[in-house]
MDAnalysis code that builds the backbone (N, CA, C; Angstrom):
import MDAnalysis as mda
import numpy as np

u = mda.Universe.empty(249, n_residues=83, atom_resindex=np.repeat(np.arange(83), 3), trajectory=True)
u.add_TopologyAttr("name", ["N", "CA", "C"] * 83)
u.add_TopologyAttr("resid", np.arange(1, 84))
u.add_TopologyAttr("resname", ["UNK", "UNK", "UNK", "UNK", "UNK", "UNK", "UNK", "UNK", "UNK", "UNK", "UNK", "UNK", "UNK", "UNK", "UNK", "UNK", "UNK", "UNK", "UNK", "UNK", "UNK", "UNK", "UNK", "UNK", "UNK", "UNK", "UNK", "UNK", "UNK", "UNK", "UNK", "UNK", "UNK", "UNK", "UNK", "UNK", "UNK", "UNK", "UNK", "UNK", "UNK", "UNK", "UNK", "UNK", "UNK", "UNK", "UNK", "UNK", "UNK", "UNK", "UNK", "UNK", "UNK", "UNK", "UNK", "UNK", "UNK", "UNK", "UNK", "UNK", "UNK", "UNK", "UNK", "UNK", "UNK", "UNK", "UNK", "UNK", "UNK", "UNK", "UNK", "UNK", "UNK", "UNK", "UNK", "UNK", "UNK", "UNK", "UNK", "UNK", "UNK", "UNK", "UNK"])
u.atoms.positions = np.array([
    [0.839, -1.176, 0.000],
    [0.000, 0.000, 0.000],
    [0.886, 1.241, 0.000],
    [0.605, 1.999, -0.911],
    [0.858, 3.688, -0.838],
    [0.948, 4.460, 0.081],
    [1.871, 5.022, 0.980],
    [1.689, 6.091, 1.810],
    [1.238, 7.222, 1.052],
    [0.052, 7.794, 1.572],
    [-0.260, 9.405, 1.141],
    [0.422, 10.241, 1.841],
    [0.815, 11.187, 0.958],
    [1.399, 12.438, 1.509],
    [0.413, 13.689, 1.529],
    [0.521, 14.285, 3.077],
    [-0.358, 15.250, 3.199],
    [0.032, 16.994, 2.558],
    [-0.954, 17.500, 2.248],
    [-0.080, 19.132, 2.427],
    [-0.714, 19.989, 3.381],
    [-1.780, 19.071, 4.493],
    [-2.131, 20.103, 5.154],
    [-2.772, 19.331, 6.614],
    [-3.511, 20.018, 7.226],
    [-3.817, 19.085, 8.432],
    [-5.089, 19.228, 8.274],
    [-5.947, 19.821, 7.002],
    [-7.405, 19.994, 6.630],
    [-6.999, 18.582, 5.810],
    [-6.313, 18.464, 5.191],
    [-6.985, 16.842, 4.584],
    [-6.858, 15.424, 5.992],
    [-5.721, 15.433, 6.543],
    [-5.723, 14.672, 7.054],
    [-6.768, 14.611, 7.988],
    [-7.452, 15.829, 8.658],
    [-8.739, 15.995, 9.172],
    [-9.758, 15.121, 8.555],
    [-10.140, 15.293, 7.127],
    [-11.197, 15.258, 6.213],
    [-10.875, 13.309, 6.015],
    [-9.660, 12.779, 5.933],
    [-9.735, 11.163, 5.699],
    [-10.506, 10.465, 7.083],
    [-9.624, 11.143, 8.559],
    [-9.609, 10.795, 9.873],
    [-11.494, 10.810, 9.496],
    [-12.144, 11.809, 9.315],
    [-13.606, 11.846, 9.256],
    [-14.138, 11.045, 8.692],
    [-13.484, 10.984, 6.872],
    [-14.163, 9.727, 6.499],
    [-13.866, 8.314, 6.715],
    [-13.003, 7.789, 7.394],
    [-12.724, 6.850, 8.376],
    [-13.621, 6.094, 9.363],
    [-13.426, 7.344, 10.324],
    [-14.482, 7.409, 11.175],
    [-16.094, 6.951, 10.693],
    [-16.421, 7.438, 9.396],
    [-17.944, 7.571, 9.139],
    [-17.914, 5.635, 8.555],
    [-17.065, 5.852, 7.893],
    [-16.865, 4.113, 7.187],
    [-17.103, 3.286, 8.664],
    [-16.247, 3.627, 9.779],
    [-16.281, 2.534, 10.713],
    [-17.501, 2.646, 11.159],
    [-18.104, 3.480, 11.614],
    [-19.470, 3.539, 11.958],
    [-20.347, 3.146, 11.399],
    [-20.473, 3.187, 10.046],
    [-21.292, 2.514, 8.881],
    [-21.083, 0.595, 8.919],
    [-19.723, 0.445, 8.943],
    [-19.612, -0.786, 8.612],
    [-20.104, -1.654, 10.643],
    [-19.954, -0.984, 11.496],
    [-20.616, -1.121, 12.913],
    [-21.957, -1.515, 12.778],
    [-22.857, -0.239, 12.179],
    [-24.150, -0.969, 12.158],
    [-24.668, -1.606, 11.489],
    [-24.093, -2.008, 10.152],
    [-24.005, -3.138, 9.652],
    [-24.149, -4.401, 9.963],
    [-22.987, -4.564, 10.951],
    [-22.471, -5.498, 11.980],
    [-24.135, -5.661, 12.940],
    [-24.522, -4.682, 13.504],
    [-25.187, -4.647, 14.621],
    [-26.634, -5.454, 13.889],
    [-26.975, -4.616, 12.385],
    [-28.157, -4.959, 11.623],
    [-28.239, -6.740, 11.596],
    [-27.033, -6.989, 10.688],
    [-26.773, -8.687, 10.616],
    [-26.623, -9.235, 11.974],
    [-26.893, -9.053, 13.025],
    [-26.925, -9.860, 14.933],
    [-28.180, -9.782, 14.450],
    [-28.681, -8.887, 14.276],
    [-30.430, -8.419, 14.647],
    [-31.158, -9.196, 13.803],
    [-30.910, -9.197, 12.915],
    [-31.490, -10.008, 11.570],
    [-31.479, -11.371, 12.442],
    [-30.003, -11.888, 12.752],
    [-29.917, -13.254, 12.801],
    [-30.475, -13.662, 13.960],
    [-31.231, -12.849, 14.626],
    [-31.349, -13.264, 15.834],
    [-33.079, -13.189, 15.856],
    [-33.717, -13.038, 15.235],
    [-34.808, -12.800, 14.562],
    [-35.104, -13.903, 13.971],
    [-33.862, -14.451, 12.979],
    [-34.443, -15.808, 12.190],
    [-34.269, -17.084, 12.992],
    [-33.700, -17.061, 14.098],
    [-33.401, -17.736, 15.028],
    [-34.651, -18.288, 15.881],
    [-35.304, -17.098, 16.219],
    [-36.532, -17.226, 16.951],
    [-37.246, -18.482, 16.546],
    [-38.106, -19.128, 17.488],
    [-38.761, -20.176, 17.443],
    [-39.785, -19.757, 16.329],
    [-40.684, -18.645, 16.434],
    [-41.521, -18.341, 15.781],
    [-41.663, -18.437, 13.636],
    [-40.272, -17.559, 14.001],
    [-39.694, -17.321, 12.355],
    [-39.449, -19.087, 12.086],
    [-38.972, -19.379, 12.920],
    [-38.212, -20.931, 12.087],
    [-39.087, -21.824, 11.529],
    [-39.835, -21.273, 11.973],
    [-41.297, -22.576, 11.896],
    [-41.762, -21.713, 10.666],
    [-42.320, -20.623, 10.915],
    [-43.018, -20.267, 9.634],
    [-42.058, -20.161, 8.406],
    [-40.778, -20.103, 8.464],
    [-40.167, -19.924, 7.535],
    [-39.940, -21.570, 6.521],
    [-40.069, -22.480, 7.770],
    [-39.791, -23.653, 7.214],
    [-41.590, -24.292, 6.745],
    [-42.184, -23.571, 6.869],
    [-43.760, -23.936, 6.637],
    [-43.586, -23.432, 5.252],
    [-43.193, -21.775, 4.865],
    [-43.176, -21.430, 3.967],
    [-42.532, -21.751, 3.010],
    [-41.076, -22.513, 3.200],
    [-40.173, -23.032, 1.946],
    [-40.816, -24.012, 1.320],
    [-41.427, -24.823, 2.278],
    [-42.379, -26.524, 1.346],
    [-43.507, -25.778, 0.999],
    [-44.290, -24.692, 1.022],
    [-45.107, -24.598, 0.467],
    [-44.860, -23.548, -0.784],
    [-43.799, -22.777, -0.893],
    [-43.183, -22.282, -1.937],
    [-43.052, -23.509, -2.910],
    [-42.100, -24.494, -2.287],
    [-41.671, -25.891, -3.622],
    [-43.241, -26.386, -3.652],
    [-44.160, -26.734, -3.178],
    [-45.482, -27.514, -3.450],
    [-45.912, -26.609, -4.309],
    [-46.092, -25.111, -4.560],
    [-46.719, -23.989, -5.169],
    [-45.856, -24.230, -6.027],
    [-44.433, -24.203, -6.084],
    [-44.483, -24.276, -7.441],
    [-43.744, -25.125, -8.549],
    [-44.154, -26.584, -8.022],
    [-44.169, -27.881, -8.339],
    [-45.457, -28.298, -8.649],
    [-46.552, -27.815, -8.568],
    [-47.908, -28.465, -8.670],
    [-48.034, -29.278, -9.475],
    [-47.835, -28.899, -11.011],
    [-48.098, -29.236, -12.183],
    [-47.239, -30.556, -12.288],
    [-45.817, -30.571, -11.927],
    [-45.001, -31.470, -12.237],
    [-45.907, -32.876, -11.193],
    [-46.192, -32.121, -10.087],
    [-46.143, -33.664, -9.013],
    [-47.643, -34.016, -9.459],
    [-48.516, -33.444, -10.094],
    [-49.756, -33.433, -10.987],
    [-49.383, -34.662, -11.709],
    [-48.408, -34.247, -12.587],
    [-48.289, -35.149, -13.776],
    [-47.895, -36.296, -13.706],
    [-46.990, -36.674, -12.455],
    [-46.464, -37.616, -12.126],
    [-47.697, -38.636, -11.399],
    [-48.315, -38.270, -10.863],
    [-49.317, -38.692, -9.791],
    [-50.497, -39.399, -10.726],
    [-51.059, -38.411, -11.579],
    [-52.300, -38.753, -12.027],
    [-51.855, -39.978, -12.699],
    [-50.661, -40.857, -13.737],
    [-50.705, -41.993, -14.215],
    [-50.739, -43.261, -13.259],
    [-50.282, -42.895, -11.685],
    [-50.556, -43.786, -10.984],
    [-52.320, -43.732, -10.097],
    [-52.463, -43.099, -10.684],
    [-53.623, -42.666, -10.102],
    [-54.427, -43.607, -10.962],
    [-54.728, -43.050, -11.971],
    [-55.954, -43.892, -13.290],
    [-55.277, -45.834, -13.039],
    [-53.669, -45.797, -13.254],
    [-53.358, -47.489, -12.864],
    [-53.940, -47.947, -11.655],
    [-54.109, -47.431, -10.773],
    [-54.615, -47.803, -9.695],
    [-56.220, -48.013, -9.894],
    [-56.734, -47.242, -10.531],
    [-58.196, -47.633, -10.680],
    [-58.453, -48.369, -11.675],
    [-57.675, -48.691, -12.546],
    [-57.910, -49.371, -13.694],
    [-57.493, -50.758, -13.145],
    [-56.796, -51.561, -12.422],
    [-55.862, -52.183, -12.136],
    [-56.536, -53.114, -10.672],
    [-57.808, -51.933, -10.269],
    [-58.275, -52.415, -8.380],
    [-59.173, -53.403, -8.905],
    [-59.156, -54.401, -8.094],
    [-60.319, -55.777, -7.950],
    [-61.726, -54.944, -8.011],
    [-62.305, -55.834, -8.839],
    [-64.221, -55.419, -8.864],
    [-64.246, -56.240, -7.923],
    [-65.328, -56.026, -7.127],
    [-66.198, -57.039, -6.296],
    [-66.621, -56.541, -5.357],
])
């Protein structure tokens, strides 16, 4: 890495600031992603979230597990004992 050379103590002011603002930014960042994760953690979220992924794939698989199903479906009735 490059050492910068200053010509004044107004820039080196002005990096020290934007420094500062980066670390603070990249902090609550930090703080946001705990919060988040601690949220999906919850008993509540886990459940609905895992309710919601199989019913995302069932929504939008219908057609396929449709297609697959109905030929065992008609064999099965075509196929069951009369009596």
């Amino acid at each position: 890495m490059e050492k910068k050379k200053y010509a004044s103590y107004a820039e080196i002011e002005k990096d020290l600031e934007i420094l500062k603002l980066e670390k603070e930014i990249n902090y609550q960042k930090l703080v946001l992603s705990v919060q988040k994760t601690k949220e999906s953690l919850a008993p509540d979220k886990m459940v609905s979230n895992f309710i919601g992924s199989y019913t995302e794939y069932f929504s939008n698989n219908y057609t396929k597990i449709l297609q697959r199903a109905i030929p065992y479906v008609i064999g099965w009735f075509i196929n069951r004992k009369r009596g």
